[in-house]
GUMI-529509 format. One line per 5 residues: for each residue x, z, y of C-alpha. Coordinates in nm, 4 decimals. Layout:
% residues N
X Z Y  ...
% end
This chain:
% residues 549
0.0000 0.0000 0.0000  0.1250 -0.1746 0.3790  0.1630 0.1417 0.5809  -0.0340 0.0510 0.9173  0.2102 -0.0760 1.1812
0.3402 0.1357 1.4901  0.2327 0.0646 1.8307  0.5205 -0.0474 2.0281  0.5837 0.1665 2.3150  0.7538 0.0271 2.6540
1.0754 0.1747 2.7401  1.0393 0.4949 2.9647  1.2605 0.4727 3.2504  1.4922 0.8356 3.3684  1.3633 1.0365 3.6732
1.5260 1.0170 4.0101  1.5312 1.2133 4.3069  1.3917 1.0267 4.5772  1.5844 0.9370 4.8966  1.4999 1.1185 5.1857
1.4060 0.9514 5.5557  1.6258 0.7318 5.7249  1.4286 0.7063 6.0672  1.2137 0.8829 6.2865  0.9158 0.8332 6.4749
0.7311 1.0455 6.7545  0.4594 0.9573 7.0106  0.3510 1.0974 7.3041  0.0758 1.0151 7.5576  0.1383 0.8710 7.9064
-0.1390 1.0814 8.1492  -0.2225 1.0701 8.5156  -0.1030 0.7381 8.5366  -0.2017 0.5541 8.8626  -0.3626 0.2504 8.8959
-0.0550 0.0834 9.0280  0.1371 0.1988 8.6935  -0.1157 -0.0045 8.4531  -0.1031 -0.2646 8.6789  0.2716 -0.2869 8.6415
0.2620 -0.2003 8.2539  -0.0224 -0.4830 8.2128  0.2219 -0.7688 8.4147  0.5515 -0.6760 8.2560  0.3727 -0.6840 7.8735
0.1888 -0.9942 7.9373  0.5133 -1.1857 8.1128  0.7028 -1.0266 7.8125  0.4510 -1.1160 7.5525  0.4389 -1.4886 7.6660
0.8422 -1.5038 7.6205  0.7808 -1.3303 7.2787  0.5546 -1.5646 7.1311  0.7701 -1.9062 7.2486  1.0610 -1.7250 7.0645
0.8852 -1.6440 6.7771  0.7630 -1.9714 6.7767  1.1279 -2.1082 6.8092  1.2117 -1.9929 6.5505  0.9541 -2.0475 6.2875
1.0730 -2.3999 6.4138  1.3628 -2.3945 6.3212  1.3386 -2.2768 5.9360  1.5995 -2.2026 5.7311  1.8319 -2.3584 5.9816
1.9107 -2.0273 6.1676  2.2823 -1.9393 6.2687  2.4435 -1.7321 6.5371  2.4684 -2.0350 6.7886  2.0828 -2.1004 6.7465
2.0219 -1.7227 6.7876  2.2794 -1.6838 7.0902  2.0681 -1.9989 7.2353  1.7518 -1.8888 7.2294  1.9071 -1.5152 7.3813
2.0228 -1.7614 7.6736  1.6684 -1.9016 7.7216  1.5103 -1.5872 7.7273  1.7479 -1.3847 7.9602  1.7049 -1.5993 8.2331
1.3309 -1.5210 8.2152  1.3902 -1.1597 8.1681  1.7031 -0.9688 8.1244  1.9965 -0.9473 7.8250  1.8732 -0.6534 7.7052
1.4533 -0.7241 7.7513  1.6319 -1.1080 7.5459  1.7744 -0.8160 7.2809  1.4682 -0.7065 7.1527  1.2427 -0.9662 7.1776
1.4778 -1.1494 6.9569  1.5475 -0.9078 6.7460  1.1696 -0.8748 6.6889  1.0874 -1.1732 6.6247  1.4105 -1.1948 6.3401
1.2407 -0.8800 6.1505  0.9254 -1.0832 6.2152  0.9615 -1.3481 6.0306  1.1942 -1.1661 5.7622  0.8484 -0.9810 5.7175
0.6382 -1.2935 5.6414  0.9275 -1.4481 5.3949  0.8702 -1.1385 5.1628  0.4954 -1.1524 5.2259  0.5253 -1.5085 5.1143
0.6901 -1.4291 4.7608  0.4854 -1.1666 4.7016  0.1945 -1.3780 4.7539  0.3332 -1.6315 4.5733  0.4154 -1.3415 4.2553
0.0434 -1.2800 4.3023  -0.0409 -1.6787 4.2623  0.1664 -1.7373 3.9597  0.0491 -1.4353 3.7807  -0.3068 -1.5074 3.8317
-0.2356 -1.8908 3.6827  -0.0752 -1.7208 3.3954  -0.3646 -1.5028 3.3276  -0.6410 -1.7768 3.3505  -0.3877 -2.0451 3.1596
-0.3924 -1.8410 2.9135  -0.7561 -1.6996 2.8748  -0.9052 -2.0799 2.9325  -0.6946 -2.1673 2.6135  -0.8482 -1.8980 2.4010
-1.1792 -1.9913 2.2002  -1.4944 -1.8721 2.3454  -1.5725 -1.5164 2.2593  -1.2200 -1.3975 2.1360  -1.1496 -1.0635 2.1621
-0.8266 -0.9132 2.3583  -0.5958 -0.6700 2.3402  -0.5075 -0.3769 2.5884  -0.2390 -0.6052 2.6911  -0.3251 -0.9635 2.6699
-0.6817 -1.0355 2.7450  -0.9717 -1.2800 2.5044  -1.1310 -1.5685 2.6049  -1.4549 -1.5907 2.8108  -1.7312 -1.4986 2.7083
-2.0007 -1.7992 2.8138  -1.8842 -2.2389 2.8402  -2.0415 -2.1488 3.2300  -1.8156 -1.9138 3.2907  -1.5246 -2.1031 3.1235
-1.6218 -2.3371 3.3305  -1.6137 -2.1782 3.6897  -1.2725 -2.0160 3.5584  -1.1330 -2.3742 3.5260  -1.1989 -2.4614 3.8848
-1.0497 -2.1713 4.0017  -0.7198 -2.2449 3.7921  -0.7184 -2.5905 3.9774  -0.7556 -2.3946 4.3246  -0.4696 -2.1277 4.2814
-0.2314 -2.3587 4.0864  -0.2874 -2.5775 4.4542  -0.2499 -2.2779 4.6727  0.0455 -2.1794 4.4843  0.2199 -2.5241 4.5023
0.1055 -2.5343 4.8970  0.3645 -2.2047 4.9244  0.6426 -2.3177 4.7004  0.6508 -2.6029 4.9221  0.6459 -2.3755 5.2611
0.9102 -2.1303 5.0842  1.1469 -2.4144 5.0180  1.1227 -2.5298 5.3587  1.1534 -2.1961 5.5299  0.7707 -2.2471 5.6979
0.6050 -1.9351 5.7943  0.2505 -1.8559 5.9128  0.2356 -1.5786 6.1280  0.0213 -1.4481 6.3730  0.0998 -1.2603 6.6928
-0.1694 -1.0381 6.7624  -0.2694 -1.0142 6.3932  -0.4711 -1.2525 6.1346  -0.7776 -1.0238 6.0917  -0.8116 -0.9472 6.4496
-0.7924 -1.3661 6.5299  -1.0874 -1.3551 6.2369  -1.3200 -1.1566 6.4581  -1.3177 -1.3619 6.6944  -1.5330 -1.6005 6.4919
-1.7207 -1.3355 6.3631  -1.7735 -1.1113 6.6843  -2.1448 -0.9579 6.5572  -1.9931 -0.8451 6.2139  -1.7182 -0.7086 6.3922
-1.9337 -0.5282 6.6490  -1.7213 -0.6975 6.9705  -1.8121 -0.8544 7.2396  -1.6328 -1.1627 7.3504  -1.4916 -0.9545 7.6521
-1.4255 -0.6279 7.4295  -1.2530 -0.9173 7.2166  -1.0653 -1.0957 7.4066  -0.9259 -0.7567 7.5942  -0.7950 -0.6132 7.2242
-0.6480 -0.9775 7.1848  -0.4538 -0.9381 7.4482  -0.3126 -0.5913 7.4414  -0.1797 -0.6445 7.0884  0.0177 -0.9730 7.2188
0.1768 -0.7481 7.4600  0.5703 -0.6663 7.4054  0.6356 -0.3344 7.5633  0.9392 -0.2319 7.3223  1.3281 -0.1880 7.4150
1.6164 -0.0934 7.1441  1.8488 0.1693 7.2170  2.1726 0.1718 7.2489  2.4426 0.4061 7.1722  2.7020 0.5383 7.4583
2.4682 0.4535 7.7576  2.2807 0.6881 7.9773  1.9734 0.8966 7.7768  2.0138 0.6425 7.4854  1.8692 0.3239 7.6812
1.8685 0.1086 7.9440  1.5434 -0.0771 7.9513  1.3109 0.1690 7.9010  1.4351 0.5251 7.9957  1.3224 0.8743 7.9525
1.5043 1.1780 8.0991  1.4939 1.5253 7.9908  1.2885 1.5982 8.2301  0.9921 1.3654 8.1257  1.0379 1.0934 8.3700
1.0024 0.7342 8.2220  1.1305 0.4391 8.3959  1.1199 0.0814 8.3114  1.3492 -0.2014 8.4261  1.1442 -0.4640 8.5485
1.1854 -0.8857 8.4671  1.4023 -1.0587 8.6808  1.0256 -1.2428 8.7726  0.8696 -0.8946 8.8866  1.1433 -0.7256 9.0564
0.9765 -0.7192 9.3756  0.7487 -0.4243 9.1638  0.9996 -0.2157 9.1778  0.9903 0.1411 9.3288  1.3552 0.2710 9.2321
1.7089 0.1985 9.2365  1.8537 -0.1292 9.0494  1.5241 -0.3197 8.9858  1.3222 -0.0054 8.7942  0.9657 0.1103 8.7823
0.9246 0.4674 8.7781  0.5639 0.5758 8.6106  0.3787 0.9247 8.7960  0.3266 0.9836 8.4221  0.5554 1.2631 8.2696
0.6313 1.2512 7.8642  0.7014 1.5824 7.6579  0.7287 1.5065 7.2414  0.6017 1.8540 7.0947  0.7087 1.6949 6.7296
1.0550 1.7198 6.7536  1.1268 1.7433 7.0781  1.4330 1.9439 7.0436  1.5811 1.6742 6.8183  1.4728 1.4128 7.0694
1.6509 1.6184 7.3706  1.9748 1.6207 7.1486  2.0231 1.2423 7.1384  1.9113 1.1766 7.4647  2.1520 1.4724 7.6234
2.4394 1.3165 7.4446  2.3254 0.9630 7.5188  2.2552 0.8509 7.1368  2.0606 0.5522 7.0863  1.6868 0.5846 7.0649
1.4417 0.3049 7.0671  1.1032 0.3394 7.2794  0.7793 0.1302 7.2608  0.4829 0.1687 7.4695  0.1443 0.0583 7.3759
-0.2043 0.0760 7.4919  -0.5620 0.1387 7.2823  -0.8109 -0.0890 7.4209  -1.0165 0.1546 7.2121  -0.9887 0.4925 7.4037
-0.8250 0.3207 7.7400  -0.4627 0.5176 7.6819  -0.1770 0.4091 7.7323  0.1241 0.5684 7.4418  0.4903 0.6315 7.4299
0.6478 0.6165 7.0751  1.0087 0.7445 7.0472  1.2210 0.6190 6.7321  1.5620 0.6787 6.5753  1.7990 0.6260 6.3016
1.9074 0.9218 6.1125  2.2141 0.9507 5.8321  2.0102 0.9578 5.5033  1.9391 1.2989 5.3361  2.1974 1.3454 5.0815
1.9653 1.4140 4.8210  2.0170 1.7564 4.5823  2.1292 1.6959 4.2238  1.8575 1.6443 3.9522  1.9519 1.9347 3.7859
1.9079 2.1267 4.0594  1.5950 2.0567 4.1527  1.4824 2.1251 3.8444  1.6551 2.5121 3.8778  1.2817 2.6494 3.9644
1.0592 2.4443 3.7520  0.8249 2.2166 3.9108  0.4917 2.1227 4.0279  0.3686 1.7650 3.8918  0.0885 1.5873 4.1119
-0.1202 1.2881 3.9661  -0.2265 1.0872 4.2065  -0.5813 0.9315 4.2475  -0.8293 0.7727 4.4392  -1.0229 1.0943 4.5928
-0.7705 1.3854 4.5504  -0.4072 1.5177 4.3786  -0.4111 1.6903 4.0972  -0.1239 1.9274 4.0880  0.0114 2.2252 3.8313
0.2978 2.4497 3.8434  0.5426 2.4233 3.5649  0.8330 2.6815 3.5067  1.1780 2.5823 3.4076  1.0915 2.5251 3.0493
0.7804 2.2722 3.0982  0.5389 2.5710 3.0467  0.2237 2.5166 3.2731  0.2004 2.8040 3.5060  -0.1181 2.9551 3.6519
-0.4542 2.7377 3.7216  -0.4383 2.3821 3.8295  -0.4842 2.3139 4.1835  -0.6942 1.9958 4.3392  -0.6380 1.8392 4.6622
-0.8861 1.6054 4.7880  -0.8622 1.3625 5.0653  -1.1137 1.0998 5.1592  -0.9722 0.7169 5.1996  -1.2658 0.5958 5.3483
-1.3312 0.5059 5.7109  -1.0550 0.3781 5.9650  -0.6800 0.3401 5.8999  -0.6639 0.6126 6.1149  -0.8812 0.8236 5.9437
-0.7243 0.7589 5.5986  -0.3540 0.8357 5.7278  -0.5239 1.2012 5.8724  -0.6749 1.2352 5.5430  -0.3295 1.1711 5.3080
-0.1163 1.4171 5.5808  -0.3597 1.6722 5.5306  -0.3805 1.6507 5.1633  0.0082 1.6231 5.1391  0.0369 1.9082 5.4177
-0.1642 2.1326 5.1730  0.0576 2.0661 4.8718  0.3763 2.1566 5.0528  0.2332 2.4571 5.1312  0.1708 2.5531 4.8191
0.4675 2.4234 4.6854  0.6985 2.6550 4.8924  0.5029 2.9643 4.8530  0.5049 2.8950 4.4707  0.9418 2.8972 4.5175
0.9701 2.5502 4.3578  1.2531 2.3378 4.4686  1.0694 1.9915 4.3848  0.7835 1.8026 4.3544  0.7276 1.5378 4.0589
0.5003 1.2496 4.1367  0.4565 0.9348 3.9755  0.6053 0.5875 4.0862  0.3244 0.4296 4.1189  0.2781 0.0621 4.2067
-0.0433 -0.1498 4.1719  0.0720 -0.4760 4.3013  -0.0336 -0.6404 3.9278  -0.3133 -0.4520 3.8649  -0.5437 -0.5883 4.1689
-0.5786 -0.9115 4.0826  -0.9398 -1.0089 4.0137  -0.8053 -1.2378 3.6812  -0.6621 -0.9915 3.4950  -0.9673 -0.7738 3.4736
-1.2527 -1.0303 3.5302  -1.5595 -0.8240 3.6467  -1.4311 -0.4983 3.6542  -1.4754 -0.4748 3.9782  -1.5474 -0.0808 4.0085
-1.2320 -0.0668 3.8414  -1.0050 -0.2535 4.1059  -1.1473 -0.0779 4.3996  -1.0879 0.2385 4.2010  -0.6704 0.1101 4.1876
-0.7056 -0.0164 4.5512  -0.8455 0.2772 4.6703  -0.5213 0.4696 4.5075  -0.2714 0.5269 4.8753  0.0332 0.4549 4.6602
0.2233 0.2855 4.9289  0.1415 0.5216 5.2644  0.1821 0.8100 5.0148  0.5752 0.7572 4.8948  0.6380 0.7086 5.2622
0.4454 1.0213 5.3913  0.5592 1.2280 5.1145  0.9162 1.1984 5.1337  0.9558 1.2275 5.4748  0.6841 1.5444 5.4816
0.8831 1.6635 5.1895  1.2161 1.6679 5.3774  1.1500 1.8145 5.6407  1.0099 2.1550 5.4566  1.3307 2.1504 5.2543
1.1735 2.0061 4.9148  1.2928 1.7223 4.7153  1.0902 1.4386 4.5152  1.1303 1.3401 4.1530  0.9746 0.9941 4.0882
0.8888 0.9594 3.7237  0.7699 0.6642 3.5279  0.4182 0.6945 3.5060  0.4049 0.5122 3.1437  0.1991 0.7087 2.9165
0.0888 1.0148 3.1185  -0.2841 1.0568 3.1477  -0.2731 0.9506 2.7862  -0.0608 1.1722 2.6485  -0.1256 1.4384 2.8832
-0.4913 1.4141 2.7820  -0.3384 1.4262 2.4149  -0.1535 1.6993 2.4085  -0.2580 1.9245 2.7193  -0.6183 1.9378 2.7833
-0.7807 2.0812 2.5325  -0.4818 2.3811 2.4922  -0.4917 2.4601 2.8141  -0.8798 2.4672 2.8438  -1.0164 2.8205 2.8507
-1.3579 2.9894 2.9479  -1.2661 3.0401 3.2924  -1.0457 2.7316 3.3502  -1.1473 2.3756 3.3432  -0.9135 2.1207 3.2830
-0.9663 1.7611 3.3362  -0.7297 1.4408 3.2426  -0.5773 1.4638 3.6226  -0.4808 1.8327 3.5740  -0.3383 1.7405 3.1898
-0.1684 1.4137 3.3576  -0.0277 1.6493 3.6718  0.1528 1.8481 3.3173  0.3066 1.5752 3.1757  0.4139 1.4364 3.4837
0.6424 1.7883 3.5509  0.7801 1.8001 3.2055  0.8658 1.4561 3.2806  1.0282 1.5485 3.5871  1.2156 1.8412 3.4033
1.3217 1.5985 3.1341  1.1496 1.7703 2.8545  0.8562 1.5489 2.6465  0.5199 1.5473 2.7125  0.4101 1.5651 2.3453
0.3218 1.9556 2.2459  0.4333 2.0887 1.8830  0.1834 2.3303 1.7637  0.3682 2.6744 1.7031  0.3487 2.8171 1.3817
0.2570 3.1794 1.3218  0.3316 3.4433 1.0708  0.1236 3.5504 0.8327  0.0285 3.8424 1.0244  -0.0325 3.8557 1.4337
0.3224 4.1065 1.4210  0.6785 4.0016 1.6060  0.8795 4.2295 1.3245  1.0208 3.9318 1.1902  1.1389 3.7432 1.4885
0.9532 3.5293 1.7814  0.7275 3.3012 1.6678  0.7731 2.9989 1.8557  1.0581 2.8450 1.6212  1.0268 2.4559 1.5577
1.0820 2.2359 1.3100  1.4555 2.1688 1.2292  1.6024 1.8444 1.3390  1.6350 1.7443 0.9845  1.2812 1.7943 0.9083
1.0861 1.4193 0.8835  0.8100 1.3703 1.1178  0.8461 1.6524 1.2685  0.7944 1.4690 1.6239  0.4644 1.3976 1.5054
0.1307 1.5425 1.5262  0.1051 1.8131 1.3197  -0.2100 1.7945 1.1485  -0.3081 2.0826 0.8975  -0.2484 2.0534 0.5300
-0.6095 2.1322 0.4796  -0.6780 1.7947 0.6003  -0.4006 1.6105 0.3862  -0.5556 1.7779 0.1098  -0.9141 1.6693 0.1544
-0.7160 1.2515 0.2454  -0.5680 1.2782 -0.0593  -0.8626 1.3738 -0.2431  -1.0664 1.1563 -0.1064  -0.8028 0.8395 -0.1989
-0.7647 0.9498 -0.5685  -1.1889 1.0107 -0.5927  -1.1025 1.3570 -0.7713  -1.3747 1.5720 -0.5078  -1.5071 1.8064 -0.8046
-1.2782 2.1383 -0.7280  -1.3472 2.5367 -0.7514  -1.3191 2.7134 -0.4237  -1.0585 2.9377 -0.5903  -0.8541 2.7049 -0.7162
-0.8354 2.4680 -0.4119  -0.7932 2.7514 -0.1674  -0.5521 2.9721 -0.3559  -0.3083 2.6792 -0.4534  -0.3123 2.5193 -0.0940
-0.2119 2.8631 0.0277  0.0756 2.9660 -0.2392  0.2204 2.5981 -0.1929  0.2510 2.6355 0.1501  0.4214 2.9575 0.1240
0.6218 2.8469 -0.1233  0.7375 2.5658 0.0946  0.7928 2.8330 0.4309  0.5141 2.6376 0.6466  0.2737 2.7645 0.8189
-0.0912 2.6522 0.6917  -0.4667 2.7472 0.7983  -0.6937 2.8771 0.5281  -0.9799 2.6300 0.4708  -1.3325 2.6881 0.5416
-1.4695 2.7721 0.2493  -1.8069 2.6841 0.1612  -2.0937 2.9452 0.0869  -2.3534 2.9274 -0.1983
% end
């Protein structure tokens, strides 16, 4: 007799420590500012904007033809129209700009190809075949087969449309933003008037942002801000008749004061360390911002081993909260598990609120519990969204969607390093299954209910501390007593299968009576041999259940 072939299991990659933050951001408001200030602000972004969008459009131009000369040449253009630092950033900009939309373009490309694969390969399968969990059947109907077909002939187009731009270096990008150019054909749907509209439009086109640079006076020239709060702004070469200061500068009646790490911000500036400086304005509320940014070395992350010193505290992540549980050194699950719940509906703005909060809440916890790290999974979703690989599941990709995989790595780690705690990323193969496996019904009591997200937040940690997630079942003694030593010892390396579920011999006894058809047996008999060869054999075995007359 075939014994039934082994699923094969994908290879589990190690843990890792997760870098820390390499920049900063802060933001402050701009208040009391007069009209003649967002009069000023409004001319300099639009003249700015205008010069923005002709480079950026020079150099979508120009393709994959791009060198220092062509780069030095369009610097020349734009400082005559500006200034060579104002000609700095806006080409700068528009260089991470369109180094943006070339990896937007492969990954939409990535997303083409593997939704051709998938339908390839489900339009070749005979109507009604069954899949797998990891390659999918055919259709289930010749209409639908035949609606799939048609949409095989549309992406295999789209996708040769963007191999063709990628070779040639073509980009498509929007100033101002696709969606927001959308509404404008849409305004009722988008609840805009043309005016409302065309104001947004306009504001997002503006370029109000400066680099810093390192050695000169508070950290920049173009836009400045003192210690004391006062912000000044050196005006076009077009608009210098604006000016109200010294050397061609606008100084705003506004003063600025960054409560988030302000002393950190008053460092650089005091010792005149680069820091970058954008201001913006929300058409929404009417106010005008100041957002402060700056490099910082890396975090020199601790050693693995050393943030496992204190145990851990594994958090599965999902689409409505974190489920999180304390582990000690030696994997053991500590305590109750603890839920955080956050709410990804609404705004962007909204949603980011909602993931700080719920991350704010777990690094509380965290550091009152004395842990030294956090384990979390490294999640990504990019494959799993695609509406051909699971046909009209649709609950299920808005559940995945929903999941704030990518805004959560990037809160978390730099929320985490600033409370002194470090980040394990795990592999996430395997560990609401096994979790579920092996954890929830153990650690399931009366007054503690555990669900797969609390089991998966377990197996997650004892990833994290390198131990595995399965759980042996510990043998006792014949008698509830600790005279003859702890009973928690395990299997010996030696011993075969002993990685394995260990089921009771009770139930090997009743498979093996079932396969050889002898069922007829006295309740002494079976009972009192299973026992004494057990013993005999030093393993621990459950008495049956024996059946009453």
């Amino acid at each position: 007799m075939t014994e039934p072939k082994k699923k094969q299991l994908r290879i589990i990659g190690a843990p890792f420590v997760a870098l820390g933050p390499s920049g900063v951001a802060v933001r402050d408001r701009l208040k009391h500012l007069t009209p003649e200030d967002e009069k000023v602000l409004r001319l300099v972004g639009e003249h700015l904007g205008r010069l923005a969008s002709r480079d950026l459009a020079a150099r979508c131009r120009g393709g994959l033809e791009h060198s220092t000369d062509t780069w030095a040449a369009r610097k020349q253009g734009l400082t005559a129209a500006s200034s060579s630092r104002w000609a700095g950033s806006i080409t700068k900009a528009t260089h991470d700009q369109w180094a943006l939309s070339r990896r937007c373009q492969l990954a939409h490309i990535q997303g083409l190809e593997a939704g051709v694969r998938t339908l390839t390969h489900r339009l070749s399968q005979p109507l009604g075949e069954k899949g797998t969990k990891k390659t999918p059947g055919g259709y289930r109907s010749r209409s639908e087969w035949f609606n799939k077909s048609r949409r095989l002939a549309v992406l295999e187009h789209r996708l040769d449309v963007a191999r063709a731009d990628r070779q040639a270096g073509v980009v498509h990008v929007v100033r101002g933003g696709r969606k927001l150019l959308g509404n404008r054909h849409n305004l009722a749907a988008a609840g805009l008037t043309e005016a409302q509209w065309r104001q947004r439009w306009e504001a997002e086109r503006w370029f109000l942002s400066a680099d810093g640079e390192s050695g000169k006076r508070f950290g920049n020239e173009t836009i400045r801000v003192t210690p004391d709060g006062d912000v000044s702004i050196k005006l076009p070469a077009p608009l210098a008749d604006l000016a109200n200061a010294q050397h061609g500068r606008y100084v705003l009646a506004s003063k600025t004061a960054f409560a988030h790490r302000g002393q950190e911000w008053a460092d650089r500036i005091e010792n005149n360390r680069a820091v970058a400086y954008r201001i913006h304005y929300d058409v929404q509320r009417g106010r005008w911002y100041l957002t402060a940014s700056w490099q910082r070395p890396v975090v020199q992350t601790i050693p693995l081993q050393t943030a496992r010193a204190a145990g851990m505290i594994g958090v599965d992540t999902n689409a409505d909260h974190f489920a999180a549980y304390q582990l000690d050194v030696h994997g053991n699950p500590v305590g109750d598990p603890r839920r955080f719940f956050y709410d990804v509906s609404g705004t962007a703005a909204h949603r980011d609120a909602q993931i700080r909060h719920a991350i704010t809440q777990i690094l509380h916890w965290a550091k009152a519990r004395g842990v030294n790290a956090i384990a979390i999974e490294d999640l990504d979703f990019t494959a799993e969204k695609t509406r051909e690989k699971h046909g009209r599941k649709t609950r299920f990709r808005q559940l995945i969607s929903g999941i704030p995989t990518g805004r959560l790595k990037a809160r978390l780690v730099s929320m985490a390093a600033e409370t002194g705690l470090s980040i394990v990323a795990v592999d996430p193969a395997y560990t609401s299954m096994w979790g579920d496996q092996h954890w929830r019904r153990p650690m399931r009591t009366p007054h503690r209910k555990m669900s797969r997200h609390d089991a998966a937040g377990i197996a997650i940690g004892r990833r994290a501390l390198g131990h595995p997630i399965r759980r042996r079942t510990t043998p006792p003694h014949d008698d509830r007593s600790d005279r003859r030593g702890h009973r928690t010892v395990q299997a010996d390396r030696g011993t075969r299968a002993r990685e394995e579920t260990r089921h009771p011999v009770t139930e090997r006894a009743h498979d093996a009576r079932a396969r050889t058809g002898t069922t007829r047996r006295t309740r002494a008999t079976s009972a009192s041999k299973t026992v004494r060869d057990a013993r005999s054999a030093r393993t621990w075995v459950q008495d049956p259940l024996l059946p009453t007359d």
